[in-house]
C-alpha positions as CSV (number, residue, x, y, z in Angstrom):
1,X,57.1,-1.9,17.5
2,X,57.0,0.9,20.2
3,X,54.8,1.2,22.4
4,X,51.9,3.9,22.3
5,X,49.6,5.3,25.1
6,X,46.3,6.9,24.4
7,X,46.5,10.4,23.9
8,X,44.6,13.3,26.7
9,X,41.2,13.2,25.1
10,X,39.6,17.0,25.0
11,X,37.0,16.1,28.0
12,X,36.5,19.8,30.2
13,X,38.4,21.5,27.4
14,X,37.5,25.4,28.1
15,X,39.5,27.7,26.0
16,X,41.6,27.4,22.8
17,X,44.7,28.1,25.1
18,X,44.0,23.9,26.8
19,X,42.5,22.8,23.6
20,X,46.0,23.8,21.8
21,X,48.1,22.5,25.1
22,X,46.4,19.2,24.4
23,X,46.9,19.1,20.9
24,X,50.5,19.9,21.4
25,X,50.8,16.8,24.1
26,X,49.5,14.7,21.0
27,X,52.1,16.0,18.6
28,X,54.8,15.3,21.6
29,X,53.4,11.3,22.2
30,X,53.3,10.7,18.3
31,X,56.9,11.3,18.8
32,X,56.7,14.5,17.2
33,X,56.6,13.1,13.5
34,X,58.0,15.0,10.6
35,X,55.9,17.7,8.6
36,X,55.9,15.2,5.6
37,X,55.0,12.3,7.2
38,X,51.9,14.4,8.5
39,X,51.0,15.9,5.5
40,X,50.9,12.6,4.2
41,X,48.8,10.7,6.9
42,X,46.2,14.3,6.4
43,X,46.4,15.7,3.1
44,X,44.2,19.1,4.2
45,X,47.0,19.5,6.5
46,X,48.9,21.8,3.8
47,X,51.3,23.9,6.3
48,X,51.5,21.8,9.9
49,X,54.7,24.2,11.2
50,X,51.4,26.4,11.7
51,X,50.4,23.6,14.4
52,X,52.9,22.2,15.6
53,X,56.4,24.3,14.4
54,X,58.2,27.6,15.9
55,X,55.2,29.7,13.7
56,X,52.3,28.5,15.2
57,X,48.9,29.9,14.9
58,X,47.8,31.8,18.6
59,X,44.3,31.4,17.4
60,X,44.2,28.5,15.2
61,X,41.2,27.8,13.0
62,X,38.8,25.1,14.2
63,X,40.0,23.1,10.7
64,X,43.5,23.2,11.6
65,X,43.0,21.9,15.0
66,X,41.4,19.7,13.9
67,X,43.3,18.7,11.3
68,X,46.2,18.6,13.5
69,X,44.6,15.8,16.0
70,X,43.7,13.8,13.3
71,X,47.5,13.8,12.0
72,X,48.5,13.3,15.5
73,X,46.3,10.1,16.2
74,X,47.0,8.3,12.9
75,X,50.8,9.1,13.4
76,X,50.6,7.7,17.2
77,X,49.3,4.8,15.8
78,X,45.5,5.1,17.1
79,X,43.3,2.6,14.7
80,X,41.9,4.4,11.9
81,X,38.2,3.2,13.0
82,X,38.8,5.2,16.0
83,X,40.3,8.2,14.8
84,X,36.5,9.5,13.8
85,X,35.2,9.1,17.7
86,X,38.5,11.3,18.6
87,X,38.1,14.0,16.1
88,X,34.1,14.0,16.8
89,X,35.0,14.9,20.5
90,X,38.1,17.7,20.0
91,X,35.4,18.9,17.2
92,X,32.6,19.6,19.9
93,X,35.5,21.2,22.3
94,X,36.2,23.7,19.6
95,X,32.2,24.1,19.4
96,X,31.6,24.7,22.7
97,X,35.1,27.3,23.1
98,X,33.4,28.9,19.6
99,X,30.1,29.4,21.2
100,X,31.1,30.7,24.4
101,X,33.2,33.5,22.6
102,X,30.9,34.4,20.3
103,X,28.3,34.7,23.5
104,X,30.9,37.0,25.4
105,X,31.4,38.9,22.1
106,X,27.4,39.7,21.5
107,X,27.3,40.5,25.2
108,X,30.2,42.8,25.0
109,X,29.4,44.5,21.7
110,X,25.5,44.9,23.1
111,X,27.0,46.5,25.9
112,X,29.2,48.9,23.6
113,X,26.1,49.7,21.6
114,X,23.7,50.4,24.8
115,X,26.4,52.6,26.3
116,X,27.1,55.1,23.3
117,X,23.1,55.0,22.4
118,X,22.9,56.4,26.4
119,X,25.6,58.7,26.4
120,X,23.5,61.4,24.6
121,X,20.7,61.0,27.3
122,X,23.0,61.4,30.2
123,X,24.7,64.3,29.0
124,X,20.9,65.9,28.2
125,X,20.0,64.8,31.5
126,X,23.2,67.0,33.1
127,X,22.6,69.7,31.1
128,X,19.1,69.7,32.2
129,X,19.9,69.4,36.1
130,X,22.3,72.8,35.4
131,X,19.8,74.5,33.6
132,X,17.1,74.6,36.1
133,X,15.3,71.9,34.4
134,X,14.7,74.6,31.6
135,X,15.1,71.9,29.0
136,X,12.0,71.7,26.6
137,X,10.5,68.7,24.1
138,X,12.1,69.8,20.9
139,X,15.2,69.2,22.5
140,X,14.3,66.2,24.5
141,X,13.4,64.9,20.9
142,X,16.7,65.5,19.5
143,X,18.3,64.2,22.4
144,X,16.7,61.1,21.5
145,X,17.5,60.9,18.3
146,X,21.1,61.5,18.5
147,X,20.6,58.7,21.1
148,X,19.2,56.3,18.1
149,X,22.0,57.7,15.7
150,X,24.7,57.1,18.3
151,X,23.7,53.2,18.1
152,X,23.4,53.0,14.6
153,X,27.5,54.4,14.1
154,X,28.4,52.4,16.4
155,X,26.4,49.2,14.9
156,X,28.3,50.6,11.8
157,X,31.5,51.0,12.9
158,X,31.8,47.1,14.8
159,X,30.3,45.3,12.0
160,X,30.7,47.2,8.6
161,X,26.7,46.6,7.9
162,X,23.9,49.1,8.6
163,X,20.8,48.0,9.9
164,X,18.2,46.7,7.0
165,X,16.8,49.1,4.6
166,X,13.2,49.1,6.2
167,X,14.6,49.3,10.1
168,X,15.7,52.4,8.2
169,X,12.9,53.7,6.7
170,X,10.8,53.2,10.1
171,X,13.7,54.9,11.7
172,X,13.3,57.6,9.5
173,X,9.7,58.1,9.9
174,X,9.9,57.7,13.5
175,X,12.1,60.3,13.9
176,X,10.4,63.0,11.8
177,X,7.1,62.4,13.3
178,X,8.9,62.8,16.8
179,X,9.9,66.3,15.9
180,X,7.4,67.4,14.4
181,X,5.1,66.4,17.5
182,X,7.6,68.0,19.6
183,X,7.9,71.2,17.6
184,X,3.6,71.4,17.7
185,X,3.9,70.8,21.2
186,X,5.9,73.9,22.0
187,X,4.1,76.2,19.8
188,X,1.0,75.5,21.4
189,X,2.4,75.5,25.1
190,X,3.8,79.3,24.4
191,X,1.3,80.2,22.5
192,X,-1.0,83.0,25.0
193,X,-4.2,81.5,26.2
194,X,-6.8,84.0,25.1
195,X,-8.4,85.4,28.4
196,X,-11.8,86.9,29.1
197,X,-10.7,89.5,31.4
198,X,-7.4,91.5,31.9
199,X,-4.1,90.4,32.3
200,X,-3.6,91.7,35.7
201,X,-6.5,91.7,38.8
202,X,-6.0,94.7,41.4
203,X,-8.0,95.8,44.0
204,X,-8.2,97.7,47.2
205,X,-7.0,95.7,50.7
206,X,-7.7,98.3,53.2
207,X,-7.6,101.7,53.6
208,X,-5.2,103.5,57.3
209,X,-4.9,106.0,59.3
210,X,-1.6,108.0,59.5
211,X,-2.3,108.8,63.9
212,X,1.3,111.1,63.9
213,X,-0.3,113.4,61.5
214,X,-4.1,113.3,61.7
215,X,-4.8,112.4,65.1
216,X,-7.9,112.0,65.8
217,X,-9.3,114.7,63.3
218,X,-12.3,114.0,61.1
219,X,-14.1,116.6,59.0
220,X,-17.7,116.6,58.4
221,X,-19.2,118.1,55.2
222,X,-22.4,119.3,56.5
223,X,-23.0,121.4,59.9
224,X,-23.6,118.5,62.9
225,X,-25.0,119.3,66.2
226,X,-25.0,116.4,68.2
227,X,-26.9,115.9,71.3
228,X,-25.2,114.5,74.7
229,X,-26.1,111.3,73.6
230,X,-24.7,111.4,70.1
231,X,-21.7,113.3,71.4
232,X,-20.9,110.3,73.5
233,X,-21.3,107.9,71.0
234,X,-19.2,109.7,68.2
235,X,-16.3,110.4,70.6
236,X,-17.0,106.0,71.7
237,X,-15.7,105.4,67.8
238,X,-12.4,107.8,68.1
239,X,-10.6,105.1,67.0
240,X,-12.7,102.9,64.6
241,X,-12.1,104.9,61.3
242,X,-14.3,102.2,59.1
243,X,-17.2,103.3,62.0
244,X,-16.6,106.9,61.1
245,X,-16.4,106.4,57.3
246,X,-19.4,104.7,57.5
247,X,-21.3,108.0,59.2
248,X,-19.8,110.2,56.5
249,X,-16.4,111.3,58.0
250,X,-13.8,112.1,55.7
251,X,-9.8,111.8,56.7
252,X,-8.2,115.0,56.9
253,X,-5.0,115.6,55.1
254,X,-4.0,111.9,53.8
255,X,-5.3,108.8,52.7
256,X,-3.3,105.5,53.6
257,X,-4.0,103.1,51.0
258,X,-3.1,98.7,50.5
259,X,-3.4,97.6,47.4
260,X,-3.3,94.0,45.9
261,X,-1.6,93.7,42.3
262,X,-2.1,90.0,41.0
263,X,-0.6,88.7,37.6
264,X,-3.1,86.5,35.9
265,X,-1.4,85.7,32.5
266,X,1.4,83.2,31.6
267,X,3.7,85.9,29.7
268,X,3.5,88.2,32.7
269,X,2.7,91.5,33.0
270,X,4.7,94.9,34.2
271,X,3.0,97.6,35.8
272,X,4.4,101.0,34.0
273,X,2.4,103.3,35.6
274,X,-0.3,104.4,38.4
275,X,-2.1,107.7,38.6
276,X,-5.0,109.6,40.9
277,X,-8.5,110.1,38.4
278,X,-9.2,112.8,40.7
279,X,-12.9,114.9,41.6
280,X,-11.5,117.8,43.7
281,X,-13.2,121.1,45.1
282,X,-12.5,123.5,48.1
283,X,-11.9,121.8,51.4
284,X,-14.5,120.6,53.4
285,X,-15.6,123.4,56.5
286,X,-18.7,121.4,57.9
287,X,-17.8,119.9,61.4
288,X,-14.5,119.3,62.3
289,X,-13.8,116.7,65.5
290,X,-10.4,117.2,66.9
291,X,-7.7,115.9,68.9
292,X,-3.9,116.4,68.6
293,X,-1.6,113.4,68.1
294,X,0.3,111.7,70.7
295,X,4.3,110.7,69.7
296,X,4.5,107.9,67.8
297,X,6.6,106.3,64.6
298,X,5.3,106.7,60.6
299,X,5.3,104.0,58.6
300,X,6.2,105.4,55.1
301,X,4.0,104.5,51.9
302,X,6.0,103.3,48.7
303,X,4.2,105.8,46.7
304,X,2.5,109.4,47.9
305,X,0.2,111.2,45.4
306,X,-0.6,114.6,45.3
307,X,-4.1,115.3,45.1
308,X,-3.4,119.1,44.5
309,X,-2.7,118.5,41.3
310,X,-5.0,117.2,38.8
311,X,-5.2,113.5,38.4
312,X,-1.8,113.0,39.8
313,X,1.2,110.3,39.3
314,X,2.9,108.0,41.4
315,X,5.8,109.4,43.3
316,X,8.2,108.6,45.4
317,X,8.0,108.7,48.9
318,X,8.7,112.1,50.2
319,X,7.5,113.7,53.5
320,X,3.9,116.1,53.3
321,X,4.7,119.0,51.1
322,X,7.8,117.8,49.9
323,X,8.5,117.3,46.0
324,X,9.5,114.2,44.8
325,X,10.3,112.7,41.3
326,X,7.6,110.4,39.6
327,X,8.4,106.6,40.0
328,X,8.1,105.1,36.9
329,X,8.5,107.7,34.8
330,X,11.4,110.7,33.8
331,X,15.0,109.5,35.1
332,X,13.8,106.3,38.3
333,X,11.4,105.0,35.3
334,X,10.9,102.1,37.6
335,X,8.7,99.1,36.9
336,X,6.6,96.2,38.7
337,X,6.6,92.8,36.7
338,X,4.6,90.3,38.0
339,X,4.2,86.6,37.0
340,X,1.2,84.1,36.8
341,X,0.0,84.0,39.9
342,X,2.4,86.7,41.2
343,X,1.2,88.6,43.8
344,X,2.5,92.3,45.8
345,X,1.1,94.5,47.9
346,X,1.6,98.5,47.3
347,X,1.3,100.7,49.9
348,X,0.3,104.5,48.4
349,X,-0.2,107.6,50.3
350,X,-3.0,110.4,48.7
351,X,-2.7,113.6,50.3
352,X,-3.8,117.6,49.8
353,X,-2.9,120.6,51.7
354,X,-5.9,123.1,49.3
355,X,-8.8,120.8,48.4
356,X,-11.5,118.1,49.3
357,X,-10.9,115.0,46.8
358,X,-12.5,111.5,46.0
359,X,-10.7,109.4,43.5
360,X,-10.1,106.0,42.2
361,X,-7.1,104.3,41.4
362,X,-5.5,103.9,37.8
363,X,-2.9,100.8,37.2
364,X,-1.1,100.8,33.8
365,X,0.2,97.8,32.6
366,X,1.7,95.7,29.2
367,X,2.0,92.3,28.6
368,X,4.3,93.3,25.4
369,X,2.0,95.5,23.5
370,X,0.5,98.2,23.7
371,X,-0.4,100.0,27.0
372,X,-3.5,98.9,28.8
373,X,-5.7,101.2,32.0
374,X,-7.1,99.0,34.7
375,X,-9.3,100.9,37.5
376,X,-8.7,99.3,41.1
377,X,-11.6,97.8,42.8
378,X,-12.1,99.6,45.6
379,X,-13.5,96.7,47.5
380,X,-16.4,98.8,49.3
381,X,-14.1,101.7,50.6
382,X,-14.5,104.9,50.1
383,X,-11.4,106.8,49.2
384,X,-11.8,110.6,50.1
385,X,-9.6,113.0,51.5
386,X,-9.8,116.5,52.6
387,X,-6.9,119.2,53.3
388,X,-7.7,121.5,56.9
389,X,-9.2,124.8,56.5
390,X,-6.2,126.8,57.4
391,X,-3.8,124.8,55.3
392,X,-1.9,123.1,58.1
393,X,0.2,120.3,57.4
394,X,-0.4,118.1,60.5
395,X,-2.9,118.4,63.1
396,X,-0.6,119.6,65.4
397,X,0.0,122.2,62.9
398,X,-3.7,123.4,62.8
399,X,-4.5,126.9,64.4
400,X,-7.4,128.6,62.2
401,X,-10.6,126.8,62.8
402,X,-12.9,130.2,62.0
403,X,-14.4,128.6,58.8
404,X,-16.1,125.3,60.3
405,X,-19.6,125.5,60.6
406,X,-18.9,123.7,63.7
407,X,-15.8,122.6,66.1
408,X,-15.5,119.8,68.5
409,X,-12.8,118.5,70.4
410,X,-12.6,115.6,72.6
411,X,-13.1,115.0,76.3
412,X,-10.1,113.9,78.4
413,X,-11.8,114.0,81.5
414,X,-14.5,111.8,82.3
415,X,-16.5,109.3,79.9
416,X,-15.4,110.0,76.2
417,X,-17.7,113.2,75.0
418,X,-17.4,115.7,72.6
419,X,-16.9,119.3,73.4
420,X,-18.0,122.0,71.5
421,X,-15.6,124.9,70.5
422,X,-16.3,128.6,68.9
């Protein structure tokens, strides 16, 4: 009787590629018995040319294998009782190769599912970066629902199975209450907030002078005689026009005016319009203080108004005299749109060359509907201007001074005084 070693037991087997190695080195030290002499020793071993033949299995089933050692060892000659203590151990190799597949499998398919439920996101999340971060909740919602759906196909797809019915149904639910919140959420957010007050705040900054053209000229409405005393303290204030306002003096020929438009409303507003609500009567011929301008540069307004006509338009800038088409209406039909919070600052110009005019200041706005009026607060100046007697379009220009009730000019000699003329 030949001899037989002890076949390679499966101790550190790791992969079905050893495990089947080893079973082949059992088939080789049983002296490679005939397929009928196997079958016969393991009856379950029905086709062992899968095993051990030129057809053999690349991923055998654990059964085979093991129905394969078992044929192996009874043809080497192993004794029977220890055939069962051999199987047992290639029976926990195939276990343990089993388990560590199916492991890498979960992890890998876990993996596939995580990936396509997050593809949806990241392309949202791109979109989002090139759009400003304009992207709102309703479609942050769907986003995240195609993420959910994305998961589910693939789940689909890998396993033939859908989820359970009532993962489903919470799904489901999940999902519509997730738009409908979303949808709720947007409404309100652009719905207008209902304010107390108007939808745009303007008001007054400051009012100039205009030094090329006026000088130093202020008219008076009444008749002034001024003592030495007051003559030297009028001429002290030459150039603190709010001083002078403040004892009654109106600017001759123009009125500089700053003016703060602020949007207060989350739709926006546009300014359509401006206009002059004009008081005018002759010019004033009271007291007239003058000096003639020095050279200097202008600093042109945005808009001029003409006070010689009644409650005038804003037009665009055009020298003294000069016509000039209206700015946001006929063929400019310009516009100022402001945002929540917006703010700009309009310079304006309100002139005359016939008459003596106070006014206030007229901003016409929409937020959408229907035209709206909002006066300017004046912000505790008064805005008054008067044109020279004679007409003259600059004080340089001025040559008639005949109708004031009285003339000064000022002193270049000396401490500043006034000097009486005519």
């Amino acid at each position: 009787m030949r001899q037989r070693m002890p076949p390679p037991g499966p101790k550190g087997v790791h992969g079905w590629d050893e495990l089947y190695e080893r079973l082949a080195d059992l088939h080789a030290w049983a002296d490679q018995p005939k397929h009928g002499t196997l079958r016969e020793l393991v009856p379950e071993l029905t086709a062992p040319w899968q095993v051990f033949g030129d057809k053999r299995l690349a991923r055998p089933s654990r059964e085979l294998v093991l129905s394969g050692v078992r044929a192996c060892l009874l043809a080497g000659g192993v004794v029977p009782n220890e055939v069962d203590r051999k199987v047992d151990a290639w029976a926990d190799a195939c276990w343990r190769i089993q388990r560590s597949e199916d492991t890498s499998r979960r992890a890998a398919n876990i993996t596939l599912e995580v990936v396509f439920a997050l593809l949806p996101i990241a392309i949202a999340v791109v979109v989002n970066i090139a759009t400003e971060y304009k992207t709102n909740s309703f479609v942050w919602a769907l986003v995240i629902i195609a993420s959910g759906l994305s998961a589910l196909i693939t789940h689909r797809l890998r396993t033939r199975e859908w989820i359970r019915k009532p993962l489903r149904v919470t799904a489901g639910i999940a999902a519509t209450v997730l738009l409908a919140g979303s949808v709720a959420f947007e409404l309100h957010r652009s719905t207008p907030v209902a304010t107390s007050g108007p939808a745009l705040t303007a008001r007054v900054l400051g009012v100039g002078r205009e030094s090329s053209l006026q000088g130093s000229d202020w008219v008076f409405r009444d008749k002034k005689m001024f003592t030495p005393a007051q003559a030297r303290e009028v001429a002290g204030l030459e150039g603190d026009a709010p001083a002078m306002r403040a004892r009654g003096a109106v600017d001759p020929l123009l009125l500089p005016v700053s003016i703060i438009l602020v949007g207060t409303t989350k739709r926006g507003v546009t300014v359509t319009g401006m206009w002059l609500k004009s008081q005018c009567s002759r010019p004033l011929t009271g007291t007239l203080l003058h000096r003639q301008p020095g050279a200097g540069p202008r600093e042109n307004a945005r808009f001029s108004f003409d006070l010689d006509s009644p409650n005038p338009r804003a037009q665009v800038y055009a020298p003294i005299g000069a016509k000039s088409p209206d700015y946001f209406h006929g063929e400019l039909a310009k516009s100022i749109f402001l945002a929540d919070g917006e703010q700009q600052v309009i310079s304006m110009e309100a002139r005359t060359l016939r008459s003596s005019c106070v006014f206030e200041i007229i901003v016409e706005y929409t937020t959408g509907g229907p035209l709206k009026s909002l006066p300017v607060d004046r912000g505790g100046f008064t805005l008054a201007v008067t044109a020279y007697a004679d007409g003259a379009k600059s004080s340089v220009a001025l040559r008639d001074t005949s109708a004031y009730a009285r003339y000064y000019v000022y002193s270049d000699t000396g401490d500043p005084t006034l000097i009486p003329r005519g």
